[in-house]
C-alpha positions in Angstrom: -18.5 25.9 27.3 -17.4 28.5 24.5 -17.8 27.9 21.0 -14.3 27.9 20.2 -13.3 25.1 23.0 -15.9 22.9 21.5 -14.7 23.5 17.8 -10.8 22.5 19.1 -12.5 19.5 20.8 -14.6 18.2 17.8 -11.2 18.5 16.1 -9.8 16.8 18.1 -11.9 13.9 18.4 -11.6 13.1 14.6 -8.2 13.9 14.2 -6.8 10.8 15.3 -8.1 9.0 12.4 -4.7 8.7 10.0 -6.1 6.9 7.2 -8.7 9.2 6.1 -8.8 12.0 4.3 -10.1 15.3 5.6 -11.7 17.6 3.9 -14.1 21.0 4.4 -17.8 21.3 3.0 -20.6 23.5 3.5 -23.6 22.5 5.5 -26.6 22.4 2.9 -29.1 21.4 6.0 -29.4 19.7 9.5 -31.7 16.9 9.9 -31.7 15.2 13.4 -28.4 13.6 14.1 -26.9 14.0 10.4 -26.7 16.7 7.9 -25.8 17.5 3.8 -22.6 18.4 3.1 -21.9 20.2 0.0 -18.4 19.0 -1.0 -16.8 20.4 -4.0 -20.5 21.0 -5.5 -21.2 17.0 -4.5 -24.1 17.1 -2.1 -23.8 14.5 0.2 -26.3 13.8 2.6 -26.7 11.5 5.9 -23.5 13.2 7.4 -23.4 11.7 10.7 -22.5 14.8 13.5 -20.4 13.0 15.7 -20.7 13.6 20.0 -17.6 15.2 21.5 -16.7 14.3 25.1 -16.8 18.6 27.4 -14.3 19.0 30.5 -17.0 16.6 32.6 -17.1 13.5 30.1 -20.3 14.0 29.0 -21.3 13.7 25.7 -21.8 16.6 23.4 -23.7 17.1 19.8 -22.3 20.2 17.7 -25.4 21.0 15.6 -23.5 23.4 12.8 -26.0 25.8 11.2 -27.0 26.1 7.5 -24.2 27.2 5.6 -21.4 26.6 8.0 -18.2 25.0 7.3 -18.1 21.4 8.7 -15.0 19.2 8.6 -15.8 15.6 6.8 -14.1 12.5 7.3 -14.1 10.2 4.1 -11.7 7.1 3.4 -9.3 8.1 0.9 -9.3 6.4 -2.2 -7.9 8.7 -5.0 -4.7 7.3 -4.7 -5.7 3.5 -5.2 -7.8 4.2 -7.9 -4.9 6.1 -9.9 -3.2 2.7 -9.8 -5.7 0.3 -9.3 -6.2 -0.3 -13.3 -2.5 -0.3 -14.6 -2.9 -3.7 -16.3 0.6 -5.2 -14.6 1.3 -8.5 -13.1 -0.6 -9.2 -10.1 2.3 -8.8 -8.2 3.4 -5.7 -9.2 -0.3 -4.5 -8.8 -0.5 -5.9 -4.7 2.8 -3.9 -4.1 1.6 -1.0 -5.8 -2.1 -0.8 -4.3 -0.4 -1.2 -0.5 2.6 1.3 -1.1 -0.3 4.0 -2.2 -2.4 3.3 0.7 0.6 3.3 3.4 1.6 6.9 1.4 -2.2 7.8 1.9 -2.1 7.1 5.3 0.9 9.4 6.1 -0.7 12.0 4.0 -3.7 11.9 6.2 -1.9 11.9 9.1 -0.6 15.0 7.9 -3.3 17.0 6.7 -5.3 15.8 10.3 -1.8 18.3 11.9 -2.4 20.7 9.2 -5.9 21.3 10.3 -5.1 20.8 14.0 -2.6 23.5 13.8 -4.5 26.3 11.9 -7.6 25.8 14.3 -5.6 25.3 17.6 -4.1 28.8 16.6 -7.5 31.2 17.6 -10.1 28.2 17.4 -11.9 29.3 14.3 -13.0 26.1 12.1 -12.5 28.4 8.5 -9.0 28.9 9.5 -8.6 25.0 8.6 -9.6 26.3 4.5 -6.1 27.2 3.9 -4.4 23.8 4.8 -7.2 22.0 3.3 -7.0 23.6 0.1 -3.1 23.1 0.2 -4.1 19.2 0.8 -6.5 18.9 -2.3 -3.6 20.8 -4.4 -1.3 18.4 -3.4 -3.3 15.2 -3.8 -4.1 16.0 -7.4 -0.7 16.7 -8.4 0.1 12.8 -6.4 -2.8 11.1 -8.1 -1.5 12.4 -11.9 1.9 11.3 -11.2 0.6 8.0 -9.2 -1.0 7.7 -12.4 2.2 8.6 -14.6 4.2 6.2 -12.6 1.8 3.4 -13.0 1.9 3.6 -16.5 5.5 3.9 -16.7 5.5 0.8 -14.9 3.1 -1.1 -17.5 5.3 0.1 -20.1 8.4 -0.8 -18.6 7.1 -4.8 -17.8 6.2 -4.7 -21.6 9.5 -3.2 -23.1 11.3 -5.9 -20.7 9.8 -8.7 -22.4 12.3 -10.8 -24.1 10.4 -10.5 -27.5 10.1 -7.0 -27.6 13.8 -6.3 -26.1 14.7 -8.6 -29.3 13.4 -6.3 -32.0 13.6 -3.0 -29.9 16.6 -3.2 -27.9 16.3 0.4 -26.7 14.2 3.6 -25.6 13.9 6.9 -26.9 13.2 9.8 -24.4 10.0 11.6 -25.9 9.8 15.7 -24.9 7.3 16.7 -22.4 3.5 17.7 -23.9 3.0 20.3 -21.2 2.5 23.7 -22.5 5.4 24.9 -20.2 7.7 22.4 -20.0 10.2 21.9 -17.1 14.5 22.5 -17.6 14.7 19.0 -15.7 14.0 16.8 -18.7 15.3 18.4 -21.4 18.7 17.3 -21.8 16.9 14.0 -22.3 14.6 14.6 -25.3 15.0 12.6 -28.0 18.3 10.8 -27.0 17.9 7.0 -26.9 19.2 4.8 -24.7 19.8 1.0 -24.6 17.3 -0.7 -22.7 20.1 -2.4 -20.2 21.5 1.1 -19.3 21.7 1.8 -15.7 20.1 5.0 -16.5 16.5 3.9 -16.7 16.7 2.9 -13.4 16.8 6.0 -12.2 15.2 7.9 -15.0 12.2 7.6 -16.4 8.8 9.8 -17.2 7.0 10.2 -13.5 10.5 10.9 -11.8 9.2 14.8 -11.8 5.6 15.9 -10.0 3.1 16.2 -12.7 5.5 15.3 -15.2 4.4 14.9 -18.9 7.4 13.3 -21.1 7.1 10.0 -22.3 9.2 7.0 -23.9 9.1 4.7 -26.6 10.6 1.3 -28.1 13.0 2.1 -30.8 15.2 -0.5 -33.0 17.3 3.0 -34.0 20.8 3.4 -32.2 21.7 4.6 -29.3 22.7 8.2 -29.3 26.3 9.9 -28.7 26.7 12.3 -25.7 23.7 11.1 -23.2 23.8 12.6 -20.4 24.0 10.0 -17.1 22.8 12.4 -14.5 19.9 11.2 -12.7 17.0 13.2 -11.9 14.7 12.1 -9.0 12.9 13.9 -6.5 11.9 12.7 -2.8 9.3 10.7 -2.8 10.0 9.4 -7.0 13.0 7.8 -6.7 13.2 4.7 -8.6 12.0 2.8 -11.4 8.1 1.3 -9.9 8.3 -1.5 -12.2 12.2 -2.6 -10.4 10.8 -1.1 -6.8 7.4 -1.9 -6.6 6.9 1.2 -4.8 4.7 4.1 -7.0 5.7 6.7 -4.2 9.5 6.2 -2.5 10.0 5.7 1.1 11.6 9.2 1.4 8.5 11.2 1.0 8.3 14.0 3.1 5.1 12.9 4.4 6.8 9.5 5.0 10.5 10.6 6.1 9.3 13.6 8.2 6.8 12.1 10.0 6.3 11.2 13.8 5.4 8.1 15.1 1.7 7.7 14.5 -0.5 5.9 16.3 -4.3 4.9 15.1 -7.2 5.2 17.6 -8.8 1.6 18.5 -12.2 2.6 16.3 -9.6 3.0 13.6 -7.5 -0.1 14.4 -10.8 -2.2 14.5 -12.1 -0.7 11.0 -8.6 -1.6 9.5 -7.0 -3.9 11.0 -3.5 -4.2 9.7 -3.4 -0.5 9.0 -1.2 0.0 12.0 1.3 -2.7 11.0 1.0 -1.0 7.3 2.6 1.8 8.6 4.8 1.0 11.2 6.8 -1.6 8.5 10.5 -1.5 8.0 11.0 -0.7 4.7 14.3 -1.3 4.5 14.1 -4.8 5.8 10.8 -5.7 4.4 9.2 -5.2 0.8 5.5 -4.5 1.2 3.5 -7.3 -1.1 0.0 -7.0 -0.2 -2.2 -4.8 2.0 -6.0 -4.4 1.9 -8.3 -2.6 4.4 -10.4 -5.0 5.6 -7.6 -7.3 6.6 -4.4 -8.7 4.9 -1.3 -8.0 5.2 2.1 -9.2 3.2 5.6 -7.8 4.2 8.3 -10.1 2.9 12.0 -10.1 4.0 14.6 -8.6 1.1 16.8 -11.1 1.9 14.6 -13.7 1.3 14.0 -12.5 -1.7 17.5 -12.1 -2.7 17.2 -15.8 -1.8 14.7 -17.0 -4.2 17.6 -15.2 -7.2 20.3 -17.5 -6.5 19.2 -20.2 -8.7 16.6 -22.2 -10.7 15.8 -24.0 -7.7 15.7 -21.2 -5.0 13.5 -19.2 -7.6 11.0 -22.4 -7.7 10.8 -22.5 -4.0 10.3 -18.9 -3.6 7.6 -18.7 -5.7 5.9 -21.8 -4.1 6.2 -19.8 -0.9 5.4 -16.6 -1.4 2.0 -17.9 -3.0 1.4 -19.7 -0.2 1.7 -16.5 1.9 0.1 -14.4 -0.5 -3.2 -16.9 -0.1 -2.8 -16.1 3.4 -2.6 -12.6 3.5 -5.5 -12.6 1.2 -7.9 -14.8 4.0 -6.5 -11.5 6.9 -3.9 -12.6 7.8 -1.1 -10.5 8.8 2.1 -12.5 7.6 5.6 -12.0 7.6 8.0 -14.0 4.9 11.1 -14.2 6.8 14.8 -14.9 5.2 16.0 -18.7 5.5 17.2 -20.1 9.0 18.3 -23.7 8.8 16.1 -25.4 11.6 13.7 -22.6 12.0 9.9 -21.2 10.3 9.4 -20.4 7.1 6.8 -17.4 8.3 5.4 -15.1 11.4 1.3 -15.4 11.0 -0.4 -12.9 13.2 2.8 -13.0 15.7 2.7 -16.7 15.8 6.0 -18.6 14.1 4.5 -21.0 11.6 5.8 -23.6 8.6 4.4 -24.0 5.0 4.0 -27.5 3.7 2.7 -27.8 0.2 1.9 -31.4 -1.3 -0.4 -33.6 -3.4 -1.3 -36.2 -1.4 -1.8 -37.8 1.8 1.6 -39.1 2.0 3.7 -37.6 4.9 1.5 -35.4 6.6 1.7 -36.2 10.1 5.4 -36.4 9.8 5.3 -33.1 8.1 3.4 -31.4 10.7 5.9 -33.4 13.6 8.8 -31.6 11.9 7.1 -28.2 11.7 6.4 -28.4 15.2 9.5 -30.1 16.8 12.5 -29.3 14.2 11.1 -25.9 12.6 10.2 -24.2 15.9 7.1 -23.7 14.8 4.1 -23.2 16.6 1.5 -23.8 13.6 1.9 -26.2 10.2 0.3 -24.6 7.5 -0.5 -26.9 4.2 -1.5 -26.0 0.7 -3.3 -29.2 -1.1 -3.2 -28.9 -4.6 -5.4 -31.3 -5.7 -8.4 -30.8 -3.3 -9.3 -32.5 -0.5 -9.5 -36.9 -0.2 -10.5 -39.0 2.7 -7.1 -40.4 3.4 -5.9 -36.6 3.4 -9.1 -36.1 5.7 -7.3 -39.1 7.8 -4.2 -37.9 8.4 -5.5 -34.3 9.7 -7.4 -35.8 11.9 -4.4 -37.4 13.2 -2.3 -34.2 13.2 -5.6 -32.7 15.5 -5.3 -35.7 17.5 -1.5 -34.7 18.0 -2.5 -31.3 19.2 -0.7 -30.0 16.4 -2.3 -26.2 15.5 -2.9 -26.5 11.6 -4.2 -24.5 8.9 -5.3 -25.5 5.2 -6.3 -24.7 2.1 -6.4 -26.2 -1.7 -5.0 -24.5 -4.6 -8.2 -24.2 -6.1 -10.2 -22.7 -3.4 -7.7 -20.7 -1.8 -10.1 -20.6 1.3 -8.0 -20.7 5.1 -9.1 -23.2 7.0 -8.3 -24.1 11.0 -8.3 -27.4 11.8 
């Protein structure tokens, strides 16, 4: 087989790996099965060289040689980390950490076709150094404004608070630091709006790649003359601290993208990765997401739900943190809007009903309603003060029903099957 076939074919076999993030080093040495990489001056060593499958399905090792270019595979965490440390409400934080990872895993996808398409064009592997180095351009400019956008968000949570909207009703627009600023902004410098304004919904510094203006708290009045025109860009449209989203669903990578589907090594090293992605957006607010499992999407009109009234709000939040619990034990679970007679929730596919109480009382009856009134096929109760013997009783008689159950306390917050 010809050197160039089996360069195209090693491609190939890693390619299908969405969520990680490709990139080219230099082969330091070979040693056995694995080699050094030398990645961005970062020696890395133990770089397994993965078998590719020639024309007659057998297996085949591509030993590069000393100071070859070799593609490496790494999990992607640049994005993550620019917004892993904001200092926000836990919330805010869950749907920020699992809209950067489903933006990483479009990216990926993306640069895996980049690479794909520069090779496939003769089949020489340093044709893939162009794309590559496009990618790494690209993925520092969206980790400084992930990293703008996460503190605008922190700031925004923090000028929204009722104390500090008391003695500083509104914001002042601060001019960029860059050395060259941008046109975009500049209408905006120094003008002050009132905090209420519809404007800062759709303004606010982070709305520009790389941008480098900032705002303040200000008691002085709000200026004549501001300009209402919104400035956004695909992909930072919104205000993160309102959307929960760092990076907006109309992200090229996102809104231009084909359907992607993971390869079952990658579906079984993250398992609700493929769910991640294929989400509806627009019917579903992503609330938690983590690799190894765990998966939160929850209906925007049960959420609209839950701000209808004091009540509503109290049983959202009762809820949600139920399902939240949930997701954080791998679960993939959906939060679905309000149906008289139905589930509160879809847990790995399966319809299910949240109970939450303190005490024994009612718990068969619970579960009897769940199954034969809700339409359930699992009752799922939250104890929140521990476990007792007569609670112990009456899941024994729920088992005894053949009712499926799960459980967990509100200290431990550790899933349970019965």
């Amino acid at each position: 087989m010809e050197t160039t076939t089996k360069i195209k074919q090693y491609i190939r076999h890693i390619a299908p790996q969405p969520y990680t993030e490709v990139r080219l080093g230099r082969v330091v040495s070979v040693e056995g099965d694995t080699c050094t990489i030398d990645l961005d001056g970062l020696e890395i060593d133990g770089v397994s060289l993965r078998p590719v499958q020639d024309s007659s399905n057998l297996p085949l090792r591509i030993t590069p040689a000393v100071g070859a270019f070799a593609i490496v595979a790494d999990l992607s965490e640049t994005l993550r980390k620019a917004v892993g440390m904001a200092g926000v409400s836990q919330d805010l934080q869950d749907q920020w950490l699992a809209n950067v990872s489903r933006f990483a895993a479009y990216k990926a996808a993306r640069a895996t076709d980049m690479i794909r398409e520069a090779v496939a064009a003769d089949g020489v592997i340093t044709d893939g150094i162009n794309p590559l180095r496009a990618h790494a351009r690209y993925l520092a400019a969206e980790a400084n404004t992930a990293r703008t956008r996460a503190r605008t968000g922190k700031q925004w949570q923090q000028f929204s608070d009722p104390d500090h909207a008391r003695l500083f009703p509104n914001i002042r627009w601060i001019a960029s630091r860059s050395a060259t600023p941008r046109e975009a902004h500049m209408p905006f410098y120094g003008r002050v709006w009132a905090k209420t304004d519809p404007f800062w919904q759709h303004n606010q510094p982070g709305t520009l790649w790389n941008c480098k203006c900032d705002w303040e708290e200000t008691d002085d009045p709000v200026t004549t003359g501001n300009p209402q025109k919104n400035i956004e860009v695909p992909g930072l449209k919104g205000n993160p601290a309102e959307t929960g989203q760092i990076f907006s669903e109309d992200a090229p990578y996102i809104a231009k993208a084909s359907k992607i589907e993971l390869d079952e090594t990658t579906k079984e090293a993250f398992p609700h990765l493929q769910q991640l992605i294929e989400t509806d957006t627009k019917q579903y607010r992503i609330d938690y997401y983590n690799d190894g499992g765990g998966l939160l999407t929850s209906s925007y009109a049960r959420i609209e739900e839950g701000n209808t009234g004091k009540q509503e709000l109290q049983k959202f939040d009762k809820e949600h943190n139920m399902c939240r619990i949930l997701a954080q034990n791998k679960h993939d679970v959906v939060y679905l809007r309000s149906r008289e007679g139905y589930y509160d929730i879809l847990i790995d596919g399966i319809p299910a009903d949240l109970k939450k109480t303190k005490s024994h009382n009612h718990i068969v009856d619970y579960a009897k309603k769940a199954i034969r009134k809700q339409h359930a096929n699992i009752v799922i109760f939250e104890f929140e003060d521990g476990f007792s013997p007569q609670i112990w009783d009456e899941l024994n008689k729920v088992k005894s029903l053949g009712i499926p159950c799960y459980y967990f306390t509100s200290t431990e917050k550790i899933v349970h099957i019965l």
